[in-house]
MARLO-205143 format. One record per atom (N, C-alpha, C): atom name; x, y, z; residue number from 0; chain. Coordinates in Angstrom, 1 decimal, m for minus. Each point is the difference from the previous one (the first is absolute). Layout:
% MARLO-205143
NODE atom      x      y      z   n chain
NODE   CA      X      Y      Z NUM     A
...
END
This chain:
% MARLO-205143
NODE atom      x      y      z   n chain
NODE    N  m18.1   19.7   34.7   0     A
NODE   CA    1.2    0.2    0.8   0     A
NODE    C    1.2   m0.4   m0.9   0     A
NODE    N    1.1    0.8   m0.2   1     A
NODE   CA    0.8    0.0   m0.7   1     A
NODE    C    1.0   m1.3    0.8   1     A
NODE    N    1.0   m0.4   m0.5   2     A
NODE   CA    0.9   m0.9    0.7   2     A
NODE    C   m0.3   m1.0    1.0   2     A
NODE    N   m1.2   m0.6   m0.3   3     A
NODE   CA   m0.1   m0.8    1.2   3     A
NODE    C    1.0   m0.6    0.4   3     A
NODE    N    1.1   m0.8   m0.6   4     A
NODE   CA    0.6   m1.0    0.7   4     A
NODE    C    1.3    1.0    0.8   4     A
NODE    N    0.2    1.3   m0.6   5     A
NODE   CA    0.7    0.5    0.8   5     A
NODE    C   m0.5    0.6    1.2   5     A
NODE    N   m0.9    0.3    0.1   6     A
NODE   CA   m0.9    0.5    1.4   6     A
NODE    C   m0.3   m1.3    0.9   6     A
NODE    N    0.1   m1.0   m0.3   7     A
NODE   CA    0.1   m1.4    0.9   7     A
NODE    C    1.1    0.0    0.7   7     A
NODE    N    1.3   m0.1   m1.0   8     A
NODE   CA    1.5   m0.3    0.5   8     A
NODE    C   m0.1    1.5    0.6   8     A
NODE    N   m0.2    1.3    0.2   9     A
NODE   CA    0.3    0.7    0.9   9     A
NODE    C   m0.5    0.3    1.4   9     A
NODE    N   m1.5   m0.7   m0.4  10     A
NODE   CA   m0.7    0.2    1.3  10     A
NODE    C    1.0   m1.3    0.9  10     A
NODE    N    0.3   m1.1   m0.6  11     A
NODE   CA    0.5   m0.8    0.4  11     A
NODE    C    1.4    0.3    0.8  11     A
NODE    N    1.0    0.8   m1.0  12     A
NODE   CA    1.1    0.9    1.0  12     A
NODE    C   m0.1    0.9    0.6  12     A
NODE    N   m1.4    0.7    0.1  13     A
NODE   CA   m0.4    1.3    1.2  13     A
NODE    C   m0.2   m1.3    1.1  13     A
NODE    N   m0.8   m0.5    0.1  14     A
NODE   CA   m0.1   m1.2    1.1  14     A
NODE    C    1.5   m0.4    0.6  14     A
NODE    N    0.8   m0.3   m0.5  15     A
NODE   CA    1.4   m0.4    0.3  15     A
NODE    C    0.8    0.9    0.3  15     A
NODE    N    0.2    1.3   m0.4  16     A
NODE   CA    0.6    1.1    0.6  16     A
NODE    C   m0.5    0.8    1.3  16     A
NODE    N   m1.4   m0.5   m0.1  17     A
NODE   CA   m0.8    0.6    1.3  17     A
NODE    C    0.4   m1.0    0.8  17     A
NODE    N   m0.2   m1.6    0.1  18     A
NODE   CA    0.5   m0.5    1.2  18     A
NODE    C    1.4   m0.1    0.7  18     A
NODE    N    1.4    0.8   m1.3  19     A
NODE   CA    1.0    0.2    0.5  19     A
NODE    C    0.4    1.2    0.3  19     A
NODE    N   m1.0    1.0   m0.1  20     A
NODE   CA    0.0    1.5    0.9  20     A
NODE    C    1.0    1.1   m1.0  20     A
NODE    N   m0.3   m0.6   m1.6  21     A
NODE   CA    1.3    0.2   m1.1  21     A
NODE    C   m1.2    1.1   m0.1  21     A
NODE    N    0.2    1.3    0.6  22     A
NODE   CA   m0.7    1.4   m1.2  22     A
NODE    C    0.7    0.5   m0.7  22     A
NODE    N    1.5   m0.4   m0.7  23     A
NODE   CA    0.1    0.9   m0.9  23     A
NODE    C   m0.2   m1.1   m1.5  23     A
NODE    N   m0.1   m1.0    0.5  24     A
NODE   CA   m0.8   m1.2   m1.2  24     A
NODE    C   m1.5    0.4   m0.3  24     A
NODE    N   m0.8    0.6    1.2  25     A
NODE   CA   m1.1    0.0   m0.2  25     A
NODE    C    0.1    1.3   m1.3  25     A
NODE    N    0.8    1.0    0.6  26     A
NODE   CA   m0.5    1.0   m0.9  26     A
NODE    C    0.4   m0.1   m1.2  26     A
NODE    N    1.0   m1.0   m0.3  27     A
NODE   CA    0.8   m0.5   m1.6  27     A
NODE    C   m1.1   m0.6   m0.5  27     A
NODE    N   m1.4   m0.8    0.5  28     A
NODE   CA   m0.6   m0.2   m0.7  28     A
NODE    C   m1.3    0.8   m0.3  28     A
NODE    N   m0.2    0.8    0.5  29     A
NODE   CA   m1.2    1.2    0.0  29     A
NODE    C    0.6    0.7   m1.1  29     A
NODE    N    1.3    0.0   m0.1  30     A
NODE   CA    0.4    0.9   m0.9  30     A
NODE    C   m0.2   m0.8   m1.4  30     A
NODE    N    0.9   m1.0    0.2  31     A
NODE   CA   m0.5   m1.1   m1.9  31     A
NODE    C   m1.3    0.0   m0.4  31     A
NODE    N   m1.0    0.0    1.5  32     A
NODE   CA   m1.3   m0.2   m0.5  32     A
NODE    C   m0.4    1.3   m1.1  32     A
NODE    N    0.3    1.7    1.0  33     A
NODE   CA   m0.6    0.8   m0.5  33     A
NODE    C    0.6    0.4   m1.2  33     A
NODE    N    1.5   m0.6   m0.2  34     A
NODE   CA    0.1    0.0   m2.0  34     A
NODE    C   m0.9   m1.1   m0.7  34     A
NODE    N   m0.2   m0.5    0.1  35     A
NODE   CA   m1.0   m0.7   m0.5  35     A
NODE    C   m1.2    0.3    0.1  35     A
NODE    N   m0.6    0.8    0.9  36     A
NODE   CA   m1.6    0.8   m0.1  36     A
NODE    C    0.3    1.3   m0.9  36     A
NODE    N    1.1    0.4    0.1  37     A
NODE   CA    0.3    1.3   m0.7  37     A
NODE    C   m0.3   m0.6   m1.3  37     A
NODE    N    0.5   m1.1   m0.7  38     A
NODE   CA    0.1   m0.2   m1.3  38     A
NODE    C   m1.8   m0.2   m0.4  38     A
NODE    N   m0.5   m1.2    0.9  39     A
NODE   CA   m1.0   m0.1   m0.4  39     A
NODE    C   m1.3    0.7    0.8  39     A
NODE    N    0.2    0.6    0.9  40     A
NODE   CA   m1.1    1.1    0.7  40     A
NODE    C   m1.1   m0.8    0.7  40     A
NODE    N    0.4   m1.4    0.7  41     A
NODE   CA   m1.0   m0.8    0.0  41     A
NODE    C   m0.3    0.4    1.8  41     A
NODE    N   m1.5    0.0    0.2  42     A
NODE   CA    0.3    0.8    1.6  42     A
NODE    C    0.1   m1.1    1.1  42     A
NODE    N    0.1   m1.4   m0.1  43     A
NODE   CA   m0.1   m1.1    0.6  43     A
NODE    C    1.7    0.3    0.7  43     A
NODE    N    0.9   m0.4   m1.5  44     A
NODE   CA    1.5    0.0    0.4  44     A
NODE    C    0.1    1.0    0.5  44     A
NODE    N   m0.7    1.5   m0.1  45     A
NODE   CA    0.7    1.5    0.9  45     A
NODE    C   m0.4   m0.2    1.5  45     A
NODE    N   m1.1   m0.9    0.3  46     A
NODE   CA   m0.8    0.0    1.0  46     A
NODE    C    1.2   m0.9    0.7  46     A
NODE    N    0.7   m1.1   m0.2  47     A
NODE   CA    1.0   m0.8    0.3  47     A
NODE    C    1.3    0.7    0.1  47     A
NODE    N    0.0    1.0   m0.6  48     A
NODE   CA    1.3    0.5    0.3  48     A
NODE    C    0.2    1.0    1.2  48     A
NODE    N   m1.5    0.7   m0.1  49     A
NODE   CA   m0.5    0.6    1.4  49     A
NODE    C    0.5   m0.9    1.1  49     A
NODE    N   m1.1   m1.3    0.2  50     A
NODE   CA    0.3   m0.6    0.5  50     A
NODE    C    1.3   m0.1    1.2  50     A
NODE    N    0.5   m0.7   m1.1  51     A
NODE   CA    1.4   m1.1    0.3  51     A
NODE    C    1.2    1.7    0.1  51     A
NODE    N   m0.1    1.7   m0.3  52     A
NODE   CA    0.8    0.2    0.5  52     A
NODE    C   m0.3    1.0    1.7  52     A
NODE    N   m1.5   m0.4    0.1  53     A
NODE   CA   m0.5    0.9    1.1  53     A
NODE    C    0.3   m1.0    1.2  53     A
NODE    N    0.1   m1.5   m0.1  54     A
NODE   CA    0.5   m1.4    0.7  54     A
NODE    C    1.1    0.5    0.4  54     A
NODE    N    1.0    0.5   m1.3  55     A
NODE   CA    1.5   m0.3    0.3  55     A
NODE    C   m0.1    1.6    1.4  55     A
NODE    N   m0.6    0.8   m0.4  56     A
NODE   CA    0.7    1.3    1.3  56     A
NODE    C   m1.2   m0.3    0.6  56     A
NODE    N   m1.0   m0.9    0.6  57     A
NODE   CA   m0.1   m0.6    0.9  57     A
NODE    C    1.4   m0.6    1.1  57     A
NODE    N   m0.3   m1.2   m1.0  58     A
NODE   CA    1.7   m0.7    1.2  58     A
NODE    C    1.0    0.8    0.0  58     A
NODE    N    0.2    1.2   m0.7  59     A
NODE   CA    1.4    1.2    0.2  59     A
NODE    C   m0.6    0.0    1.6  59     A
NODE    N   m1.0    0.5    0.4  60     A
NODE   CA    0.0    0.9    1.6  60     A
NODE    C   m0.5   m1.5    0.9  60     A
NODE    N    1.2   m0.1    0.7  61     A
NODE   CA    0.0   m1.0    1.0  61     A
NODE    C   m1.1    0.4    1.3  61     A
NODE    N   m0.2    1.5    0.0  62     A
NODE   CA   m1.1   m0.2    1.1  62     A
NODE    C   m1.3   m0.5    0.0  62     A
NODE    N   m0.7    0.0   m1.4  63     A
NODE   CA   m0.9   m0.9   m0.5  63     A
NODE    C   m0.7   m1.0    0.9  63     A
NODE    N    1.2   m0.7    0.2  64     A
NODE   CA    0.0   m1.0    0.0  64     A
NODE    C   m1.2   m0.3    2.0  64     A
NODE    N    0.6    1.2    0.3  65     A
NODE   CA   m0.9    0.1    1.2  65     A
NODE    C   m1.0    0.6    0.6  65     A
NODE    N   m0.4    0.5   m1.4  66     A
NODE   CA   m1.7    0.0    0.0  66     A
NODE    C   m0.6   m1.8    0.6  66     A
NODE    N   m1.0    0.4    0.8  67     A
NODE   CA   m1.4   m1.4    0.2  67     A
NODE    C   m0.2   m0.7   m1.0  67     A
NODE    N   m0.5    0.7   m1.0  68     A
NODE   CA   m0.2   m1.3   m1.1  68     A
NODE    C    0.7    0.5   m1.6  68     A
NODE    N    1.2    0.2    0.3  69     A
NODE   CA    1.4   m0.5   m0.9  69     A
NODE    C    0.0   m1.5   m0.7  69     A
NODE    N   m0.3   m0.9    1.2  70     A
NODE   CA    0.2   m1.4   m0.3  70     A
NODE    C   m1.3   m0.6   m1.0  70     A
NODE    N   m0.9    0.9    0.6  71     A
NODE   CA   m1.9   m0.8   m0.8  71     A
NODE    C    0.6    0.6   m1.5  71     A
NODE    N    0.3    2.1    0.0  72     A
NODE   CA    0.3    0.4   m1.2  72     A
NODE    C    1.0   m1.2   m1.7  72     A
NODE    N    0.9    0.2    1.1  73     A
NODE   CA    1.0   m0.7   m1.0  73     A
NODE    C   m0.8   m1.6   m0.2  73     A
NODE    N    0.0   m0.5    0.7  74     A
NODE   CA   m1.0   m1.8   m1.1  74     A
NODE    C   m0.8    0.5   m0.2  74     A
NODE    N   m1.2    0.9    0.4  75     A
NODE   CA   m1.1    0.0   m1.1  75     A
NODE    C    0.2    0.9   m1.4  75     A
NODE    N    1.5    1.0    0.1  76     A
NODE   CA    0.7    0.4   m1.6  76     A
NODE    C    0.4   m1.1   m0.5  76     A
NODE    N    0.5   m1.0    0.5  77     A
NODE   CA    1.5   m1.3   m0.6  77     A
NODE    C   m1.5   m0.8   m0.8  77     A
NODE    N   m0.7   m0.2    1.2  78     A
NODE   CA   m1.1   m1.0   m0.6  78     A
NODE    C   m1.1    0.2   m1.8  78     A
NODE    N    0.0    1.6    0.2  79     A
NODE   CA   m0.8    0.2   m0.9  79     A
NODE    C    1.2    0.4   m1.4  79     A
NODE    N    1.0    0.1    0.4  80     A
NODE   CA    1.0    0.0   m1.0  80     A
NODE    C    0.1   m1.3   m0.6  80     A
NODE    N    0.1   m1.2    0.9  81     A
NODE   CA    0.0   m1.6   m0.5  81     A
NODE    C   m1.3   m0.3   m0.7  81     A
NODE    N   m0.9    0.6    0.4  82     A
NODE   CA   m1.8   m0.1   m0.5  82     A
NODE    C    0.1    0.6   m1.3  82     A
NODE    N    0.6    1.1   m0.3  83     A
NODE   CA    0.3    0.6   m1.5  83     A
NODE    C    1.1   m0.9   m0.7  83     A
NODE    N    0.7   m0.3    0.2  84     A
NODE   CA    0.7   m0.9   m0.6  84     A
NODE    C   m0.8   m0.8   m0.2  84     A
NODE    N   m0.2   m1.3    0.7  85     A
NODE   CA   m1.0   m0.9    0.0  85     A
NODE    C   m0.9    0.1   m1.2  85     A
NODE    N   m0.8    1.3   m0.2  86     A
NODE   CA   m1.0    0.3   m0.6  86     A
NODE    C    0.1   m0.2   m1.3  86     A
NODE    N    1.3    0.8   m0.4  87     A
NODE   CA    1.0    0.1   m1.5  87     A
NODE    C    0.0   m1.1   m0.1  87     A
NODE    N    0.9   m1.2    0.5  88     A
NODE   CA    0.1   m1.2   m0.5  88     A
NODE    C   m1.2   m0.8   m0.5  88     A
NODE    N   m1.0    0.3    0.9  89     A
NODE   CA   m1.4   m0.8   m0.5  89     A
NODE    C   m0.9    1.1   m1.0  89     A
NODE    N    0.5    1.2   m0.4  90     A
NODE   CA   m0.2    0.8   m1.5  90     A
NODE    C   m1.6    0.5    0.4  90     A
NODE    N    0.3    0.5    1.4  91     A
NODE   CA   m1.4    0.5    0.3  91     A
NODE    C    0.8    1.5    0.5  91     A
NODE    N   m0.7    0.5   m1.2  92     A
NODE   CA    0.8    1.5    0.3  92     A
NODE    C   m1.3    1.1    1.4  92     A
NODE    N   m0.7   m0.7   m0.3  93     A
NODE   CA   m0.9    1.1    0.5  93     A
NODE    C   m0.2   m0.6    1.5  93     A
NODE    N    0.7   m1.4    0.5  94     A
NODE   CA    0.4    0.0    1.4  94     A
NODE    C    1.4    0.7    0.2  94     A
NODE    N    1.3   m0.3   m0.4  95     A
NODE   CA    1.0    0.8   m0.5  95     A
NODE    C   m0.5    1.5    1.0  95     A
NODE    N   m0.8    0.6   m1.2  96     A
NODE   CA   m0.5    1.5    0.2  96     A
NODE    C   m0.3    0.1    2.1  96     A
NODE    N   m0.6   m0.8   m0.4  97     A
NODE   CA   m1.1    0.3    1.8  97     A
NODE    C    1.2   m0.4    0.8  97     A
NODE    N    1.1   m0.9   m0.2  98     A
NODE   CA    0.7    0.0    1.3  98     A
NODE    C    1.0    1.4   m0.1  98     A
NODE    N    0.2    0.3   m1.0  99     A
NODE   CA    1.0    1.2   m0.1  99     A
NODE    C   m0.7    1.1    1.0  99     A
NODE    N   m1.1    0.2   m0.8 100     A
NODE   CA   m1.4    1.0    0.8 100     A
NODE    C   m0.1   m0.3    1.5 100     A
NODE    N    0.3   m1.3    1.0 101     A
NODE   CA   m0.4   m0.4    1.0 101     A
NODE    C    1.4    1.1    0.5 101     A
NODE    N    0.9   m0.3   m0.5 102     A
NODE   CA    1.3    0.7    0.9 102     A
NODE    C   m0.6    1.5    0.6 102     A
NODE    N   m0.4    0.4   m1.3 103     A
NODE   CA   m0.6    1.3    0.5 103     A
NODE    C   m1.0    0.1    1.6 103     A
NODE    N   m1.0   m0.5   m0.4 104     A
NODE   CA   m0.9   m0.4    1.3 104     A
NODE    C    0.4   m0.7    1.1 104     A
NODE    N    1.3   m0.9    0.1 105     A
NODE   CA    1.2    0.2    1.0 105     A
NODE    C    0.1    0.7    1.1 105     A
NODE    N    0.5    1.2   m0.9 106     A
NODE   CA    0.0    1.1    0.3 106     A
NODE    C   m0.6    0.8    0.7 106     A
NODE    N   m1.2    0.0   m0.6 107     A
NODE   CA   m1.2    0.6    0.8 107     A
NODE    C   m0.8   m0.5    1.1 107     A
NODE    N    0.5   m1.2    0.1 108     A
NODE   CA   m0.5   m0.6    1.7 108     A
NODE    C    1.3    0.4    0.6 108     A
NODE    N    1.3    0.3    0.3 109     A
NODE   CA    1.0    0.3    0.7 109     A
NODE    C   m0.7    1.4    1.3 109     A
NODE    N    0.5    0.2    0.5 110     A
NODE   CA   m0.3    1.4    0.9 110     A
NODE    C    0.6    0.9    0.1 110     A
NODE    N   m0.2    1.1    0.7 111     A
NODE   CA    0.8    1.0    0.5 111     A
NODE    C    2.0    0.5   m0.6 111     A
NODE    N    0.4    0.4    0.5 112     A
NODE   CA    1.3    0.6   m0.7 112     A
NODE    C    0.7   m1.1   m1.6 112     A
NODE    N    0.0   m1.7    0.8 113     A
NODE   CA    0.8   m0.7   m0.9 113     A
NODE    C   m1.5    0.0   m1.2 113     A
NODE    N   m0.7    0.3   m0.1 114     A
NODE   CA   m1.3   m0.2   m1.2 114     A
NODE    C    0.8    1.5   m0.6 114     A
NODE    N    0.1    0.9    1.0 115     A
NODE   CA    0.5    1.2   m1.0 115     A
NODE    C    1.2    0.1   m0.9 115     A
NODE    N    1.2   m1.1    0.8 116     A
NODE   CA    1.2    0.1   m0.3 116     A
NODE    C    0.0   m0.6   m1.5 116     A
NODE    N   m0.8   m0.8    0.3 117     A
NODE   CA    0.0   m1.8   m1.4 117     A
NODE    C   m1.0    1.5   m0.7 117     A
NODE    N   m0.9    0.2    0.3 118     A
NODE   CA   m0.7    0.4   m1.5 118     A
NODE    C    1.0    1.5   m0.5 118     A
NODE    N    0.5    0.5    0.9 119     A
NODE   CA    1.1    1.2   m0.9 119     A
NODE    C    1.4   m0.6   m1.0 119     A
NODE    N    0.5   m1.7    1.0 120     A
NODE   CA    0.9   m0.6   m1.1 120     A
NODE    C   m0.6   m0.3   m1.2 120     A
NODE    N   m1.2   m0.7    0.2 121     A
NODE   CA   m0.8   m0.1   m1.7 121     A
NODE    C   m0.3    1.2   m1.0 121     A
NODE    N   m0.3    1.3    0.5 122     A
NODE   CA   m0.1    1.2   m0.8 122     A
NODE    C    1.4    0.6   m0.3 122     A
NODE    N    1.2   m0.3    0.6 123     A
NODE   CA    1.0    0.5   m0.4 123     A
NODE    C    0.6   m0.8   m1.1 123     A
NODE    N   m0.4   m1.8    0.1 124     A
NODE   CA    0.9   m0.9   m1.2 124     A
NODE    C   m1.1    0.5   m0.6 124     A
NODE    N   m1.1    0.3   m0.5 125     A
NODE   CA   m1.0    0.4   m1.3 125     A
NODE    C    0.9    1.2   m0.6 125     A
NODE    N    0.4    1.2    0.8 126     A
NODE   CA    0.9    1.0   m0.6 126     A
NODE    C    0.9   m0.2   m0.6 126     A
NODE    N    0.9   m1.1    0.9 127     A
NODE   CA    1.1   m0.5   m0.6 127     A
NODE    C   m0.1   m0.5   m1.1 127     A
NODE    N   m0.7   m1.0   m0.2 128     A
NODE   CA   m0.1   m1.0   m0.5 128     A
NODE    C   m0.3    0.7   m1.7 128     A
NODE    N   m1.5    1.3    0.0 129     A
NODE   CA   m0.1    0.8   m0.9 129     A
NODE    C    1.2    0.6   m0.4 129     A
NODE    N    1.1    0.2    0.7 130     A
NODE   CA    0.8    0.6   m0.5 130     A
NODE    C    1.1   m0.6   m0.9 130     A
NODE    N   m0.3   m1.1    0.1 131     A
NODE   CA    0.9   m1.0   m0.5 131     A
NODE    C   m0.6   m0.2   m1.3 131     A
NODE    N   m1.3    0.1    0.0 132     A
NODE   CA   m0.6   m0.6   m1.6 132     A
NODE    C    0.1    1.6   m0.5 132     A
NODE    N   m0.2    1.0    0.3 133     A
NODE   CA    0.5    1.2   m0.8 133     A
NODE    C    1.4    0.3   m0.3 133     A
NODE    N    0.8   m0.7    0.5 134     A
NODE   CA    1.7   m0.1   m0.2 134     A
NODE    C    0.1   m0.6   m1.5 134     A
NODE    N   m1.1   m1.1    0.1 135     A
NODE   CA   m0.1   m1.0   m1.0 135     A
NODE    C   m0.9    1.0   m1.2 135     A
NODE    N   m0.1    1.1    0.0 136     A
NODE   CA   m0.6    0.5   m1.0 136     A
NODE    C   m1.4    0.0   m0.2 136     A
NODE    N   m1.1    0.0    0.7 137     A
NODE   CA   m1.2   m0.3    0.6 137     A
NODE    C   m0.2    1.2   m0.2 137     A
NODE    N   m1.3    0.9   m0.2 138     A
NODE   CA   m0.2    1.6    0.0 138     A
NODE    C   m0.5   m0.4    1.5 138     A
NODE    N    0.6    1.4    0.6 139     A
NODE   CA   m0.6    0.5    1.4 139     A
NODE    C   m0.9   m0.9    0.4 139     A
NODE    N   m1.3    0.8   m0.9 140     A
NODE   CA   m1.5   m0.2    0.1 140     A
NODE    C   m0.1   m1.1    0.1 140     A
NODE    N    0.3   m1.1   m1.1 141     A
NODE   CA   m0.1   m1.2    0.2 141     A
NODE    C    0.2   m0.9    1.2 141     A
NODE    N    1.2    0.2    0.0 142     A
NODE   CA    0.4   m0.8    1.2 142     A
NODE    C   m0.7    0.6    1.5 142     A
NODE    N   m0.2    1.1   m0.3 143     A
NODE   CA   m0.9    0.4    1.8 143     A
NODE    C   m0.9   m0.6   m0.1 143     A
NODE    N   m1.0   m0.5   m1.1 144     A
NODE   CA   m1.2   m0.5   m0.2 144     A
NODE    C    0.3   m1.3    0.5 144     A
NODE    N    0.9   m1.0   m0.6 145     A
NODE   CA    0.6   m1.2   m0.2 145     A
NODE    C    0.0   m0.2    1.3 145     A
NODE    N    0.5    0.8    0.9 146     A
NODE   CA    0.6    0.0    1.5 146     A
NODE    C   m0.9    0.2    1.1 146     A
NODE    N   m0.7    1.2   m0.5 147     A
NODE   CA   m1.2    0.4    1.0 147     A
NODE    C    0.7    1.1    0.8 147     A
NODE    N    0.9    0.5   m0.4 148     A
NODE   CA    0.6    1.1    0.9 148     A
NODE    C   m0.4    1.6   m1.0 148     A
NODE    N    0.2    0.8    0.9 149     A
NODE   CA   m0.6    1.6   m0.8 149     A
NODE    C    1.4    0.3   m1.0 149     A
NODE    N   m0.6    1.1   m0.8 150     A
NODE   CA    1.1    0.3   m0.9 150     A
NODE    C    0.9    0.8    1.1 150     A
NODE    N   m0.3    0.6    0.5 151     A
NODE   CA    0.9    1.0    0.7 151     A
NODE    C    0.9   m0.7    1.1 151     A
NODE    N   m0.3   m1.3    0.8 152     A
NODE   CA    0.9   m1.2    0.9 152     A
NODE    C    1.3   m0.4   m1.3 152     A
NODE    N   m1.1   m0.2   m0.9 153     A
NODE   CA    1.6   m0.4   m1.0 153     A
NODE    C    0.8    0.9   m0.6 153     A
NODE    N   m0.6    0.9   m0.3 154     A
NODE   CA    1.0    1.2   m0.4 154     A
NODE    C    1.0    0.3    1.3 154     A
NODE    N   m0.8    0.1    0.6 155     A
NODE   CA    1.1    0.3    1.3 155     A
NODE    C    1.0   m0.6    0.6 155     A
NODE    N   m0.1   m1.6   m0.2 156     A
NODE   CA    0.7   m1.2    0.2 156     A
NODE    C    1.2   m0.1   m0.9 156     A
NODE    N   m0.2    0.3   m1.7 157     A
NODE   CA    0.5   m0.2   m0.8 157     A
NODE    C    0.7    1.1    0.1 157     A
NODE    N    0.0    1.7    0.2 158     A
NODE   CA    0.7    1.0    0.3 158     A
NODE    C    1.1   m0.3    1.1 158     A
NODE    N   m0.6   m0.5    0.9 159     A
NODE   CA    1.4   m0.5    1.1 159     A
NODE    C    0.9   m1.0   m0.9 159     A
NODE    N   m0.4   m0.7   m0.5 160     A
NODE   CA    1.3   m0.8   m0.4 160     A
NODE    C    0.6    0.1   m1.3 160     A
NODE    N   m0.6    1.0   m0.6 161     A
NODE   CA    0.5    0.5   m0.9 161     A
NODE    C   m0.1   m1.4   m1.1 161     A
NODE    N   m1.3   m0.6   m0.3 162     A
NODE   CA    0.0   m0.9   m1.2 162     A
NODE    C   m0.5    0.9   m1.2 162     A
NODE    N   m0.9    0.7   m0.6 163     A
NODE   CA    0.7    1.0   m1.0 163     A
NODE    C    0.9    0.2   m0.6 163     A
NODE    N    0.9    0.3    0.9 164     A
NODE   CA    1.9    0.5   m0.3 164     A
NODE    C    0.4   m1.2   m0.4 164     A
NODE    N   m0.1   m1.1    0.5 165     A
NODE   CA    0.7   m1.5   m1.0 165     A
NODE    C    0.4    0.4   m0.9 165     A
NODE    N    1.4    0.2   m0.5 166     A
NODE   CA    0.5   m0.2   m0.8 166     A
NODE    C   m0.7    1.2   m1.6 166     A
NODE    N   m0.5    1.2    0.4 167     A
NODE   CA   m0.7    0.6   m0.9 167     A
NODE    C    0.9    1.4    0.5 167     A
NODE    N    0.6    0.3    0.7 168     A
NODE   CA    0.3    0.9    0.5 168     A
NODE    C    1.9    0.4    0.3 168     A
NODE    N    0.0   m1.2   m0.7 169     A
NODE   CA    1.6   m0.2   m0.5 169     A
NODE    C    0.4    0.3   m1.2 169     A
NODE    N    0.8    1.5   m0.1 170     A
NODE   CA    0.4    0.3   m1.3 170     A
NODE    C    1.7    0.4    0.3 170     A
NODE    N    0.1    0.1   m1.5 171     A
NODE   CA    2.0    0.1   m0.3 171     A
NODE    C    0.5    1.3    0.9 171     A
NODE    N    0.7    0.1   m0.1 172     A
NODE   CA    0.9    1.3    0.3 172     A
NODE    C    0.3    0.3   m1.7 172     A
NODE    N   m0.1    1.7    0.6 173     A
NODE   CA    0.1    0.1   m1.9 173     A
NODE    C    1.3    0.0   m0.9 173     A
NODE    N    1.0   m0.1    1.2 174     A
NODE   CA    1.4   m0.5   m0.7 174     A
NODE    C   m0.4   m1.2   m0.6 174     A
NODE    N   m0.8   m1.4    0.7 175     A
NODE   CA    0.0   m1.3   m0.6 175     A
NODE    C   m1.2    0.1   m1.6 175     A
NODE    N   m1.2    1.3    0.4 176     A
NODE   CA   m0.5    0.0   m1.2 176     A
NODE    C    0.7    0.3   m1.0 176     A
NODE    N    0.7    0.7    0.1 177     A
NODE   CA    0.9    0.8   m1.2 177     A
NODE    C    0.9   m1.2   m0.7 177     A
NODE    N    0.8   m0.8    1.0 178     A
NODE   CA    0.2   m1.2   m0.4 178     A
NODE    C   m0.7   m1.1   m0.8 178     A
NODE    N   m0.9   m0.3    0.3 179     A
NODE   CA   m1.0   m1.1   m0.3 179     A
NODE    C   m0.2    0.8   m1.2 179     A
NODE    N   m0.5    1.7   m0.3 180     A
NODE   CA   m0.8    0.2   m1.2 180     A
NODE    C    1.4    0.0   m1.0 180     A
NODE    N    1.3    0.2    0.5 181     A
NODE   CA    1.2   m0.2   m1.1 181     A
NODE    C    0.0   m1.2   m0.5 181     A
NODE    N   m0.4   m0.9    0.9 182     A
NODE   CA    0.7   m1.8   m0.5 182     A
NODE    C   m1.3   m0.1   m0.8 182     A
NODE    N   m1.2    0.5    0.3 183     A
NODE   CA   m1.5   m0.7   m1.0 183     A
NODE    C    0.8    1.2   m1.8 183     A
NODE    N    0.5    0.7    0.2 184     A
NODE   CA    0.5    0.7   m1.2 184     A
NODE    C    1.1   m0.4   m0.7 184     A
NODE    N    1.1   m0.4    0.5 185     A
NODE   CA    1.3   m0.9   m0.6 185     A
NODE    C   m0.8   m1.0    0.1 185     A
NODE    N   m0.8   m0.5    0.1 186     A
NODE   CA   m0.1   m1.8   m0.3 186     A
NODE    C   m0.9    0.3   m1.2 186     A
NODE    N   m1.1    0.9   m0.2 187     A
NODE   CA   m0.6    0.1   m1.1 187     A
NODE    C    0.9    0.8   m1.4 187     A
NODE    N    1.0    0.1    0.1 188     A
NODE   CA    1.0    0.9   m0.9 188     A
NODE    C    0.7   m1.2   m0.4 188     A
NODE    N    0.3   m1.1    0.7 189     A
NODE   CA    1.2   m0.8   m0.4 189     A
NODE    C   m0.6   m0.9   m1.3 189     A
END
């Protein structure tokens, strides 16, 4: 696992932003995380940035909150987030691993509509989230693998927002080329 001591201090500010109901903190750090998975590809940190930004549009929808077991949901996510932290600090990565994994299985004891709701937020921050490490220059393929999402979710995701086009799809007006190609010619003449 890449960055340990930075994945401590963040799990430690997702914790703190979750108990002040701050989601646009949460997703500031889902986002730092997944430049940092971008760089190093590591699937622990992508799995944490899943995480901490599928949390954050959890607490966006206040009706959540009144589902039956909302209250069991959220401590037994908070708890096994502290249990992964925990884990890091005592350099046991492979508890680490199992509590991140527990979030999943969470999940899977939940019921009926809010089980549906929580498991479509988690497949949608995987898209997102893919789409963010392909922004970062990740081939497609890669990153859908990295993610666990199909090539075709990401292409389709990345088409809406137009990450492609970044800054690749910005050219002169040919008045300013004709400009630019005169000044690269008087400056090489002088």
């Amino acid at each position: 696992m890449q960055e340990k001591e930075h994945v401590i201090k963040l799990l430690k500010e997702v914790k703190e932003a979750f108990k002040k109901n701050n989601t646009p903190r949460l997703k500031n750090l889902s986002n730092q995380t997944i430049h940092a998975a971008s760089v190093s590809q590591d699937d622990l940190s992508i799995a944490i940035a899943v995480i901490v930004y599928s949390l954050s549009k959890i607490m966006e929808r206040p009706n959540y909150r009144d589902y039956p077991k909302w209250n069991q949901f959220i401590k037994k996510f908070i708890h096994n987030i502290d249990k992964a932290r925990d884990s890091l600090e005592r350099n046991n990565e492979k508890m680490f691993r199992k509590h991140l994994e527990s979030i999943e299985r969470i999940i899977d004891e939940l019921t009926g509509i809010f089980k549906v709701h929580i498991k479509e937020v988690f497949a949608r921050a995987r898209i997102n989230k893919a789409s963010r490490i392909y922004e970062h220059g990740i081939s497609m393929e890669k990153t859908a693998k990295l993610l666990g999402v199909s090539l075709f979710e990401l292409a389709e995701y990345a088409g809406k927002t137009a990450i492609p086009d970044i800054g690749l799809s910005k050219t002169l007006s040919i008045e300013d080329r004709i400009k630019y190609a005169l000044d690269i010619f008087n400056k090489n003449t002088k």
